[in-house]
N, C-alpha and C positions, 0 to 999 in steps of 0.2 A: 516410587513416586518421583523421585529422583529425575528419570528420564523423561518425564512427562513437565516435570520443570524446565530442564536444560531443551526441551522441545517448545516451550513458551517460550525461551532468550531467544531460541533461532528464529522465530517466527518476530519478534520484538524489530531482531538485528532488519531481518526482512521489509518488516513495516517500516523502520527509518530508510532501508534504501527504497522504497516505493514513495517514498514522501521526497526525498531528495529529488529522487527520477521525475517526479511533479513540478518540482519548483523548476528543474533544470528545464525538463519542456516548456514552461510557461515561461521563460527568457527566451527559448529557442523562437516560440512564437514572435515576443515582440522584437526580436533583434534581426528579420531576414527580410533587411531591405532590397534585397538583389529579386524580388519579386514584386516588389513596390515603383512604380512608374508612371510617367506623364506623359501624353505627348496625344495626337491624332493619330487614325489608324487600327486596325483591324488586331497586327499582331500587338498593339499595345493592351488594347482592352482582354484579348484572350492571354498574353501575359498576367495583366492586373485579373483577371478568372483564377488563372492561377493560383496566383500568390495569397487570394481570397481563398479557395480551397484548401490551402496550405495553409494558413493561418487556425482554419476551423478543424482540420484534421487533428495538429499538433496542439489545439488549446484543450477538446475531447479526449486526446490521449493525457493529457495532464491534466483533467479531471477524474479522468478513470482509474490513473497511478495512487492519484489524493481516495478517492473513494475505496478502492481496493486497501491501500497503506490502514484505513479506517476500519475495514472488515479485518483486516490479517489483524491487528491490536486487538482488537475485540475477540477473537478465537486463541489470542495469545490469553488471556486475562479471561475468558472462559475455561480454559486448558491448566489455568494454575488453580482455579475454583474447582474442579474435578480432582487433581491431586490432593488439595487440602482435604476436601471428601474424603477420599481413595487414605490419604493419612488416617485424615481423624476415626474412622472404621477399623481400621488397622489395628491403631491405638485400644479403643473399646473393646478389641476381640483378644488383644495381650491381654489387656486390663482382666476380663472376664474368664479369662482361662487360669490367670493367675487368681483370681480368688475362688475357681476350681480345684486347682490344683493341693 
């Protein structure tokens, strides 16, 4: 049961770098003014497309990292609930053999 633990911590470790990668995207978005522009003009407006796509890409991607970080936790804390299982059976069938025995 053992590895089915230390396979919940990696998945844990996992889910904090998926939640970090979240938050970093969601700066990434609001800090990339070099796509943000004023002015008249054709390539202004397809710049400012741009950077609106860009915006919407990078905010999706750090909603997806956030949702994902929330399903990997979740399968980490599923995964320790199956070990306990996987223990407490284990336990019961020592137990039962020793008062066979």
């Amino acid at each position: 049961m053992e590895s089915l633990r230390e396979l919940a911590d990696k998945l844990d470790e996992a889910a904090g770098t998926l939640t970090a990668a979240g938050r970093e995207l969601g700066r990434a978005d609001r800090a990339r003014p070099a796509l943000r522009v004023d002015g008249p003009g054709r390539l202004t407006g397809t710049i400012r497309a741009l950077g609106e796509q860009w915006q919407a890409a990078i905010g999706a991607r750090a909603t997806e990292a956030t949702l994902t970080a929330d399903r990997v936790a979740d399968l980490a804390a599923t995964l320790r609930l199956v070990a306990d299982g996987y223990a407490d059976t284990d336990d019961a069938a020592r137990r039962r053999h020793a008062r066979e025995a």
